[in-house]
N, C-alpha and C positions, 0 to 999 in steps of 0.2 A: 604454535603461533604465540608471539612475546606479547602481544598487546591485540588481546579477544577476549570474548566471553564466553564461557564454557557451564554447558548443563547437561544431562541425563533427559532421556526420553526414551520408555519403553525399554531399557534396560542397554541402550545405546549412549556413548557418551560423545556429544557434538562441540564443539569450537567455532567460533562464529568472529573471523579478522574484521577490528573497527576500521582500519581504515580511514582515519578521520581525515588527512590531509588531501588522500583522494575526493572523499566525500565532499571536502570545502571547495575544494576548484570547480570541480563539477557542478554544485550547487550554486557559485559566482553567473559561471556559464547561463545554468537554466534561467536564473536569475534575470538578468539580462536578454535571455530570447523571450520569455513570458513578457517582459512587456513592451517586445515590437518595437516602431520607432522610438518611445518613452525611454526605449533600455542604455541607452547612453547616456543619457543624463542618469540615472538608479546605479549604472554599473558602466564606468566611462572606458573608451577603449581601450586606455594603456593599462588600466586595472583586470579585462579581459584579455588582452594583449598576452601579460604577466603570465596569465591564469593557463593560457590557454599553450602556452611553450614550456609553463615547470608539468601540466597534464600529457604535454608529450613524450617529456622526458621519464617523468615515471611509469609510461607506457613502453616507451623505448629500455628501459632497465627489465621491466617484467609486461612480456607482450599480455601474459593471463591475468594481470591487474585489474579487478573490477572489485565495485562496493558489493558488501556482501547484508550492506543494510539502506533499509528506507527509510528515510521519517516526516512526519507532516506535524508542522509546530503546534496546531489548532483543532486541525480536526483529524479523521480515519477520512480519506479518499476512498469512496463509494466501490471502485475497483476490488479494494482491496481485499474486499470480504469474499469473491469468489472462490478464490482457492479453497476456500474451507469448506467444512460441514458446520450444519447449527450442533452435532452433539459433541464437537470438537470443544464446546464452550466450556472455558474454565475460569471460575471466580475464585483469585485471590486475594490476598491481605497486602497491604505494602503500607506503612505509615502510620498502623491503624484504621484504614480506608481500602475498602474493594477495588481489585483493579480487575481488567477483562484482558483473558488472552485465550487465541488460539492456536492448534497447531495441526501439522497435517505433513504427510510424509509426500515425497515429489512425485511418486507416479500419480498421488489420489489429486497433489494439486494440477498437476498438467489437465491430467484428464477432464475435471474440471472447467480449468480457462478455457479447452476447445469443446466443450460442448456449451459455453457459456457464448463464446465467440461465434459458435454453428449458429446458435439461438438470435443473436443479434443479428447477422448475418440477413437471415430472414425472413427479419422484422423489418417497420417503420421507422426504427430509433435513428437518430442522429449518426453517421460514418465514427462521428468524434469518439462516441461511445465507445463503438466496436473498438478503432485506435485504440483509447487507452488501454482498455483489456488487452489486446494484442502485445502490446509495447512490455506491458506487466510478465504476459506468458514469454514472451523474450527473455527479460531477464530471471526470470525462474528457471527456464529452459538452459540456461548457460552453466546451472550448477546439476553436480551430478546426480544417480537415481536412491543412492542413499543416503542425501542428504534430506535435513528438516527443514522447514517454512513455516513463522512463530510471526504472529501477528498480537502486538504488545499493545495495550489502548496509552501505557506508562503514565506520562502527565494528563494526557486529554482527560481520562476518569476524572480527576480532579471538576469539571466544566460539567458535572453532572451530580444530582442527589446522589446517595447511597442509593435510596428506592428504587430511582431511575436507572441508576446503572445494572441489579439486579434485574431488572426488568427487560434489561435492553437485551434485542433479539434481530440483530441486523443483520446476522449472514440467512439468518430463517427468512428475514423477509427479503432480502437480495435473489435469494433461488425460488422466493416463493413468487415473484415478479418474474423470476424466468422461467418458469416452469409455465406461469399464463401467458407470456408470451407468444412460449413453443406453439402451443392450441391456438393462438390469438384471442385470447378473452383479454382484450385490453384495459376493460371494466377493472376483473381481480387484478390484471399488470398495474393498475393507479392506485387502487385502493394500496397495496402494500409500498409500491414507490413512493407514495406520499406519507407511509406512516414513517419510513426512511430519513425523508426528506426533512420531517415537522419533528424528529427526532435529533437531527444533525444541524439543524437548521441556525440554534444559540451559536455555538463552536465554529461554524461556517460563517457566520456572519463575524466572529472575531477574526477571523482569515483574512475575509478579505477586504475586511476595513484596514487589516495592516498593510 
């Protein structure tokens, strides 16, 4: 791949295509359904129009064209911590400053999203919930079984102390919320969803003020 990112994991070397022109249209598109009737005036039709016939044609050239990355400007989208384990947790350096990432190999993440998805499943939680996870193990599920799944916090660290980000333990408390699910202790399911919550809560509110 001419234009990817390439790293070692566990003594395997991965390549990872940006993609950025697909990424942009697609992100045009979302852009525009996220905010319902508002979305034409944010994202007007002839600029979705545009968007949504060069997206065919670069589908139309490579049917197996998909983004092989995600990214959220402001914050980690709540989802996104399932695939992982908390001992996945790695703190590096980048700038002078800790950054967080994780990683995990694809059967550990699949297996994961569907017992995370059973767990929701049935619960009380919102269908929406359930959705997104599903949506997520979709597109995890489209890459193959020895491929990686690297969850980069990148810029968002920045939106956090040094301290804080040390400290920060969101996939522990994402499974630790589903795990009291599964039993229904919904008591333990708020206590760690809200330390989640009051954790993401700065970053989140820069979201969606923009």
């Amino acid at each position: 791949v001419e234009d990817g990112f390439d790293t070692e994991w566990h003594g395997e070397r991965y390549t990872c295509p940006r993609t950025p022109r697909l990424r942009m249209l697609q992100s045009v598109l979302a852009v525009r359904r996220s905010y319902g009737r508002l979305g034409g005036a944010v994202i007007p039709e002839a600029v979705a129009g545009d968007a949504r016939r060069e997206l065919a044609g670069l589908h139309a050239d490579g049917p197996a064209l998909r983004p092989h990355i995600l990214t959220s400007a402001w914050h980690v989208p709540m989802r996104w911590f399932v695939p992982f384990s908390p001992r996945s947790r790695e703190v590096l350096e980048s700038e002078g400053r800790p950054v967080i990432r994780y990683r995990t190999d694809h059967v550990s993440a699949m297996g994961r999203l569907d017992s995370a998805i059973e767990i929701l499943a049935s619960s009380s939680v919102p269908e929406a919930v359930a959705s997104e996870v599903t949506e997520l193990k979709d597109w995890v599920e489209e890459f193959g079984i020895d491929s990686m799944l690297e969850l980069d916090y990148g810029r968002v660290a920045d939106m956090f102390t040094e301290t804080d980000l040390l400290m920060d333990d969101s996939v522990d408390d994402v499974w630790s919320a589903l795990e009291a699910l599964k039993v229904h202790d919904w008591s333990e399911a708020g206590i760690h969803y809200s330390r989640l919550v009051t954790r993401w809560s700065g970053p989140m509110s820069i979201s969606y003020s923009n």
